[in-house]
C-alpha positions in Angstrom: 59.1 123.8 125.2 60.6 121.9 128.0 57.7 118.9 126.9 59.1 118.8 123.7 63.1 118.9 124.4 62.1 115.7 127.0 60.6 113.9 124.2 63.6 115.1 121.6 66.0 113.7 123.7 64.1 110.6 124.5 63.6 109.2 121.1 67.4 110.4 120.6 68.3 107.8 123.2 65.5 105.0 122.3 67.2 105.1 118.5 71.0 106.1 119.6 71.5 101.9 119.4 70.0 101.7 116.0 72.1 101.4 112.7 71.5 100.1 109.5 74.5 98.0 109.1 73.9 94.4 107.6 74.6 91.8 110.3 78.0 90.3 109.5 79.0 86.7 108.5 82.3 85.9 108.2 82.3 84.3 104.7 83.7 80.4 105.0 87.0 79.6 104.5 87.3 78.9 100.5 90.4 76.1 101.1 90.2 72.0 102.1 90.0 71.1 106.0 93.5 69.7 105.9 97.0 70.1 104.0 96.6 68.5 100.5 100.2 66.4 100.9 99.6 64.3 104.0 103.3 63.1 103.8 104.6 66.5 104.0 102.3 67.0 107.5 104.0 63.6 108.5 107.7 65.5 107.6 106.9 67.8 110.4 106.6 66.9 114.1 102.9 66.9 115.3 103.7 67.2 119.2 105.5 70.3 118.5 103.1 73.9 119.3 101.8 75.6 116.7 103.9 78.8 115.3 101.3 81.1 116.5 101.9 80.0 120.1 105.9 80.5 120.4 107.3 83.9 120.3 109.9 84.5 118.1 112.6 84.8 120.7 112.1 81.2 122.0 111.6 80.1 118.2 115.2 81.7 117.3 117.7 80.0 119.8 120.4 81.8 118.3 121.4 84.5 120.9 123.2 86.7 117.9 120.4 86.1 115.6 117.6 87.9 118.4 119.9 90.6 118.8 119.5 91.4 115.4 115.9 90.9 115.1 115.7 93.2 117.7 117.5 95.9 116.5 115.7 95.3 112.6 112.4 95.8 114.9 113.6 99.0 116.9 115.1 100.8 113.7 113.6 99.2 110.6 112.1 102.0 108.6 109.2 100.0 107.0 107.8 98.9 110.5 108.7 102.6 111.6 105.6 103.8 109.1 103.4 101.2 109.7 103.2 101.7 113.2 102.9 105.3 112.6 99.8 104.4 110.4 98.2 102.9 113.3 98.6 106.4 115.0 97.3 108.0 112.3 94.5 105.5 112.2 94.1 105.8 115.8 93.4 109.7 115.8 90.9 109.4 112.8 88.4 106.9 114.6 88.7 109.5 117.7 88.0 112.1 115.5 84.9 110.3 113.7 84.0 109.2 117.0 83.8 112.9 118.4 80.8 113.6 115.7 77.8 111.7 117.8 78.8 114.9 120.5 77.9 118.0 120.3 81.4 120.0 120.4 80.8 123.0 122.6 82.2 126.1 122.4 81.8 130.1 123.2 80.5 132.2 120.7 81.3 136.0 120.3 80.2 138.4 117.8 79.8 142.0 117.4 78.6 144.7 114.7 77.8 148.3 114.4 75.6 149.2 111.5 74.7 152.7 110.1 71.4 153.2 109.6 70.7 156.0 106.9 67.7 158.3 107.2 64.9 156.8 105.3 65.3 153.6 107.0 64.7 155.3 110.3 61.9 155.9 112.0 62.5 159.5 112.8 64.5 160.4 109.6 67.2 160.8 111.4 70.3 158.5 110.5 71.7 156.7 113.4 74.5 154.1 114.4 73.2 150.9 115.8 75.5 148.8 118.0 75.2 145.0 119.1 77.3 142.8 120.6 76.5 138.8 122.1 78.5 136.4 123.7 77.2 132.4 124.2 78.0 129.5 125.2 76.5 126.6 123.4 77.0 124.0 120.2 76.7 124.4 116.5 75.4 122.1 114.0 75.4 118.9 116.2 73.3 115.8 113.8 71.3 113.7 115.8 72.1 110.5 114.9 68.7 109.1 114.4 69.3 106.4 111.8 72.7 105.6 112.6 75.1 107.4 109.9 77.5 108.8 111.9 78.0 105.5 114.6 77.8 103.5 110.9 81.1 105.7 109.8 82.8 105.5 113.6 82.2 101.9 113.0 83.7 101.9 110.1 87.0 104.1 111.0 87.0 101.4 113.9 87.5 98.5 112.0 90.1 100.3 109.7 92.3 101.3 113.0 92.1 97.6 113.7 92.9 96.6 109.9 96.0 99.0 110.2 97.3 97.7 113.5 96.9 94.3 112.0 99.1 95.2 109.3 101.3 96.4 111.3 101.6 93.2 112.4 101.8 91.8 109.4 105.0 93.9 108.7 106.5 92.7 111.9 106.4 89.3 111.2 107.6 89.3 107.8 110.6 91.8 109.4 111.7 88.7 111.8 111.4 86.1 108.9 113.4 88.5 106.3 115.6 89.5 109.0 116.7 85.8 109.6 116.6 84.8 106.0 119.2 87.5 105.4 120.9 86.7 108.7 121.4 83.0 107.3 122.5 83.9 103.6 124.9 85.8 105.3 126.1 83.0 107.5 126.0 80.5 104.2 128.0 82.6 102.1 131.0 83.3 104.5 131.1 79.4 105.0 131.1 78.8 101.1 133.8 82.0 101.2 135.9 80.3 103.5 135.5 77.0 101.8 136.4 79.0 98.4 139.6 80.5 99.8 140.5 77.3 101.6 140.3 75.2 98.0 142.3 78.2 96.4 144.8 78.3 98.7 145.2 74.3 98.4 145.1 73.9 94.3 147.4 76.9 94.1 149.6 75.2 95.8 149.7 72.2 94.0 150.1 74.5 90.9 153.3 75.6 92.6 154.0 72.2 93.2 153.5 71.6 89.3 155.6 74.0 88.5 158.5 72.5 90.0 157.7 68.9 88.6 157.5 70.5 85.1 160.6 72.7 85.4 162.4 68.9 85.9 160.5 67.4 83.1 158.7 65.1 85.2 155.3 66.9 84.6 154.0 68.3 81.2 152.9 71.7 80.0 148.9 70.1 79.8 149.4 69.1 83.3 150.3 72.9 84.6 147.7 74.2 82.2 145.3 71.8 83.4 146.2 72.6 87.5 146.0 76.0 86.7 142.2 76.2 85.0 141.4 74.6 88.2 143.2 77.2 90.4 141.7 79.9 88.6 138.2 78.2 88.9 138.5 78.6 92.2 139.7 82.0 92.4 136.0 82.8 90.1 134.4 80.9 93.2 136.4 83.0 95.3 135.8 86.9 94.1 132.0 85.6 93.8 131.5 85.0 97.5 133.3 87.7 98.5 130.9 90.0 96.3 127.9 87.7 97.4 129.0 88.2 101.5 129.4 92.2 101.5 125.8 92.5 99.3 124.3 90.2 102.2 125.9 92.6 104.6 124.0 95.2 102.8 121.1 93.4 103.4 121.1 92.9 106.5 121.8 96.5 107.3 119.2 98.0 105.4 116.2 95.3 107.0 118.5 96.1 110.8 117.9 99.7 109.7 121.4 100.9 111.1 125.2 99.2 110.8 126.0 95.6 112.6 128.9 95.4 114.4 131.5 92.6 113.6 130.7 90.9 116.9 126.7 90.2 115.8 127.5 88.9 112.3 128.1 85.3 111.5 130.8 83.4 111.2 129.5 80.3 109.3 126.0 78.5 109.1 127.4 75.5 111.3 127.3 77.9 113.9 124.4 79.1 113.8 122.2 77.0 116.8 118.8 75.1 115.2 115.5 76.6 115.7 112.6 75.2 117.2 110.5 72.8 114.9 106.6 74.2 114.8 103.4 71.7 113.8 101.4 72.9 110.7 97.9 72.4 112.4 94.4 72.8 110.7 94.1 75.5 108.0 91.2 77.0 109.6 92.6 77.2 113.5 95.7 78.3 111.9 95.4 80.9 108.7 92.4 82.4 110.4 95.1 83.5 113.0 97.3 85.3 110.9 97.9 89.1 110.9 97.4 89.9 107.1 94.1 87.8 107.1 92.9 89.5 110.2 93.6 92.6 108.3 91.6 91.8 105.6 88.9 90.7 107.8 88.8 93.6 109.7 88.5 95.7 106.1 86.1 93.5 105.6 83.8 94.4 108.3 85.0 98.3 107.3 82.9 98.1 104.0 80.1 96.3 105.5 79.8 99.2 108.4 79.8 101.8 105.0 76.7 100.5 103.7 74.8 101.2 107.2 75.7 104.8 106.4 74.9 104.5 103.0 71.4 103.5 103.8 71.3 106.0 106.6 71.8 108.5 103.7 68.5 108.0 101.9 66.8 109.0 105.8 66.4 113.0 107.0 69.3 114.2 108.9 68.3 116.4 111.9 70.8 118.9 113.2 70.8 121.2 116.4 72.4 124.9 117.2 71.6 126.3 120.4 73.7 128.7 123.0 72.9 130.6 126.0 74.5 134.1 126.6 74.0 138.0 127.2 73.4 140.3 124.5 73.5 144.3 124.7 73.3 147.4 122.3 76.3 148.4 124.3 79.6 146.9 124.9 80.1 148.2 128.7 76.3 146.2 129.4 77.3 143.2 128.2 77.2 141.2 131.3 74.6 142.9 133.0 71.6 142.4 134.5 68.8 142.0 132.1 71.0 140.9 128.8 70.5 137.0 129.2 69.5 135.5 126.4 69.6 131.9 124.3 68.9 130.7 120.9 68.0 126.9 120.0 67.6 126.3 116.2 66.5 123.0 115.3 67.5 121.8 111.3 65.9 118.9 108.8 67.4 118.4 105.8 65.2 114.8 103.9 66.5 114.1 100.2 63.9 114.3 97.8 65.3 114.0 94.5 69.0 113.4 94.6 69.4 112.3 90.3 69.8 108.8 91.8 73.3 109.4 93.6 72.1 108.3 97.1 71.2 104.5 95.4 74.2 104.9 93.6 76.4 105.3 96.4 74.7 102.5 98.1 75.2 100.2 94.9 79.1 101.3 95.6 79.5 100.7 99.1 77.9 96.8 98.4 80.1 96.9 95.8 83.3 97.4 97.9 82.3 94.6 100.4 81.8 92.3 97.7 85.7 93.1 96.7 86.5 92.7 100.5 84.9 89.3 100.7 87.2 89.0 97.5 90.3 89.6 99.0 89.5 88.1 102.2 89.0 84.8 100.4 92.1 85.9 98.0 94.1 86.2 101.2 93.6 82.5 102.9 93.8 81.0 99.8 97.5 82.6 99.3 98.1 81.8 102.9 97.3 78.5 102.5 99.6 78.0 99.0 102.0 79.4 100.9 101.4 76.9 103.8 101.1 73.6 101.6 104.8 75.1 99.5 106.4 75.4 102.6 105.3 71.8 104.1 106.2 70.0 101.0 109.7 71.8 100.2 110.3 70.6 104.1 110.0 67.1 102.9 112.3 67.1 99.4 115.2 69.2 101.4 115.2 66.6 104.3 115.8 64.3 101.4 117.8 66.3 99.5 120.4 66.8 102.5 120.7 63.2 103.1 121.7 62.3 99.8 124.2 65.6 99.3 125.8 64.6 103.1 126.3 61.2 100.6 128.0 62.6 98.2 130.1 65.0 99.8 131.7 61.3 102.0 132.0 59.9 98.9 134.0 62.5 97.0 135.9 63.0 100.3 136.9 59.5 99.7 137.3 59.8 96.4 139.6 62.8 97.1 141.9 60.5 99.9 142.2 57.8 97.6 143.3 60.3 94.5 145.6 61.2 96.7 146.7 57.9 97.3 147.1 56.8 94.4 149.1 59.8 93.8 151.5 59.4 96.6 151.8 55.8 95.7 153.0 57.0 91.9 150.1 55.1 90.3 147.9 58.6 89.0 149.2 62.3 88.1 148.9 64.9 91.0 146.0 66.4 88.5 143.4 63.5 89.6 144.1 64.9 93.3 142.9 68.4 92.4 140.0 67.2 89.9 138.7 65.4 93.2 139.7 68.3 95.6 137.4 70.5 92.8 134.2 68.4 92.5 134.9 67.9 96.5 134.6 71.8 97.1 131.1 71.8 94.6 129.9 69.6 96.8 130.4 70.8 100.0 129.2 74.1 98.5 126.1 72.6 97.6 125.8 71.4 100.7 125.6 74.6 102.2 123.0 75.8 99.8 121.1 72.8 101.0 120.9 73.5 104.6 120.7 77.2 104.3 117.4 76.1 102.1 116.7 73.9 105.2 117.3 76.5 107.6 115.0 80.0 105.4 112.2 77.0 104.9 111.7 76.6 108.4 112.0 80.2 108.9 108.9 80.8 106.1 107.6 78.0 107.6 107.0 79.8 111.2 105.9 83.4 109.7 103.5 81.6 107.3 101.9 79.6 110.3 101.1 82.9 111.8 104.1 83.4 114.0 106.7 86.3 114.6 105.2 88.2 117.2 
């Protein structure tokens, strides 16, 4: 018996290294070697580190905008659950893990039976008692052909595919929490531009007023001051909805209420973040958390069909204790009562109507649709990579020519005014060029905030944020 155990547990620990998982290959990246717009690579500055390198509190320079982003990451509720997915994850790969052990335990059972008179062997009914108490393990599967280290290798990768994603969470919480952070800041600027052109043009309507009461001015003229006053009173009530739903915003991705001192006063203010360089698409996107997620459930589905071919083998399971048993309670623990068990267990498929091939054919099934979204997932990255690049370009462009037109309608606006003064032109060419002045500057705003969320997008695509 001893012989036999010695051998048992040698070929237990010849094949405990075996499994029949396919040997992995990460698939090649489906996307060209370098970003299709070389002039948009040129837009950014090459000596700069890459995004994945730079953590976000150097990239944000802004000391008001990291204490936000660190509140959003202490209280968001989003990154709250993903990292309690990771837990979760966590504590099932211990507890698939715990299955190539044999859980011990002590076992305890009693019974008293009647026996009735024709059963016994002196016709005489009788009351048998029996009572045992082991210590040993139940059921324990000898891994022979790798099932069970298949599935812990599989509840491995999917712990690791979680705390990825929790990763992935975090670094789109810093981008959106920025984004929002900067709307925030544009919007009060183009607020207190709004109120600032209001309070001016109404004003000048007041001025109007006058000049028409002495019949110097005309009705059209009043009219005409006044459409543009209440013009900018539209431009007014619409920031001031568009600044307290930003608020909103920001305190729903901050996950609690900002104090007045942490929120913006204008985008001017706000200090310039770092620039990053784009790099190569394979150093790069390979790097980020969502396609290290998919990877890693990748790798998950490939470890699943080791246990599905593991299935079509015999499993072999072992129960075995050593205790005392007695006929009597009080002699339990005597001398004389020891005793032990060991019950060895095969179960081999022979005919299972085809559902061990079919599970097979599922589980290379799912890796194919891994390797799917694996490739689906660097190809997105990448799109969102070359969009971000390119957009860098036209705004750079874009700024320059509205910073343009913004000194020329200031011009335009002193020399209306002018000409006014002079008597030459009506008061009403002032505030036509005080009007297209304050669209202008507006769009202005829009333009740098665009500046200022595309370099934001730009960092989280390129893998940073953490």
């Amino acid at each position: 018996m001893k012989r036999q155990l010695i051998l048992l547990v040698t070929a237990v620990l010849v094949l405990s290294g075996c499994t029949m998982i396919p040997k992995y290959t990460r698939p090649s990246p489906p996307i060209p070697p370098s970003w299709p717009d070389d002039a948009a690579v040129q837009g950014g500055s090459q000596t700069q580190p890459a995004a994945a390198s730079i953590h976000w509190q150097e990239f944000f320079t802004d000391q008001r905008i990291r204490s936000v982003i660190e509140l959003a990451l202490a209280n968001n509720r989003d990154l709250r659950v993903a990292a309690l997915n990771v837990e979760k994850a966590g504590a099932l790969y211990r507890i698939q893990r715990s299955e190539l052990f044999p859980a011990m335990g002590v076992m305890a059972d009693g019974s008293i039976n009647r026996v009735p008179e024709k059963s016994s062997d002196d016709r005489r009914a009788e009351t048998v008692e029996q009572y045992t108490v082991a210590v040993g393990f139940t059921s324990w599967e000898l891994d022979l052909f790798g099932r069970i280290r298949s599935l812990k290798a599989r509840a491995l990768e999917q712990y690791l595919a979680t705390e990825h994603a929790r990763l992935a969470t975090q670094t789109s919480l810093v981008a959106a929490t920025a984004s929002a952070y900067l709307t925030l800041a544009a919007d009060r600027e183009s607020l207190r531009l709004a109120q600032a052109t209001l309070d001016a043009q109404q004003a000048s309507v007041d001025l109007i007023q006058k000049t028409r009461d002495l019949g110097i001015a005309s009705d059209l003229d009043l009219y005409q001051a006044q459409s543009l006053v209440e013009a900018a009173r539209v431009d007014a009530a619409r920031f001031t909805g568009l600044v307290a739903v930003d608020r909103n915003a920001l305190n729903l991705l901050v996950g609690t209420s900002l104090g007045t001192d942490l929120l913006p006063d204008e985008l001017g203010a706000v200090t310039e973040m770092k620039d990053v360089s784009p790099g190569l698409p394979s150093d790069v996107l390979l790097q980020r958390p969502d396609i290290l997620m998919a990877e890693h459930q990748l790798r998950a589905a490939n470890a699943n069909i080791g246990a599905a071919r593991a299935a079509f083998f015999p499993r072999i399971t072992l129960t075995g204790g050593v205790g005392t048993i007695s006929s009597d309670l009080s002699g339990l623990f005597e001398s004389g009562t020891r005793t032990w068990s060991f019950t060895p267990e095969i179960v081999a498929p022979i005919f299972a109507s085809g559902s061990l091939k079919a599970n097979l054919k599922a589980a290379k099934v799912d890796r194919e649709i891994a390797v799917a979204q694996y490739e689906k997932a660097i190809q997105v990255a990448f799109s969102e990579v070359s969009d971000a690049l390119t957009l860098r370009v036209a705004l750079v462009s874009q700024q320059h020519a509205q910073q343009s037109l913004v000194h020329a309608l200031e011009e335009t606006y002193r020399l209306s005014d002018a000409r006014y003064k002079a008597g030459i032109d009506s008061y009403l060419g002032v505030l036509v060029a005080q009007r297209s002045l304050f669209v202008a500057q507006q769009a202005l705003v829009s333009v740098r905030l665009a500046q200022q969320v595309n370099l934001v997008i730009l960092y989280k695509t390129l893998g940073g944020g953490l």
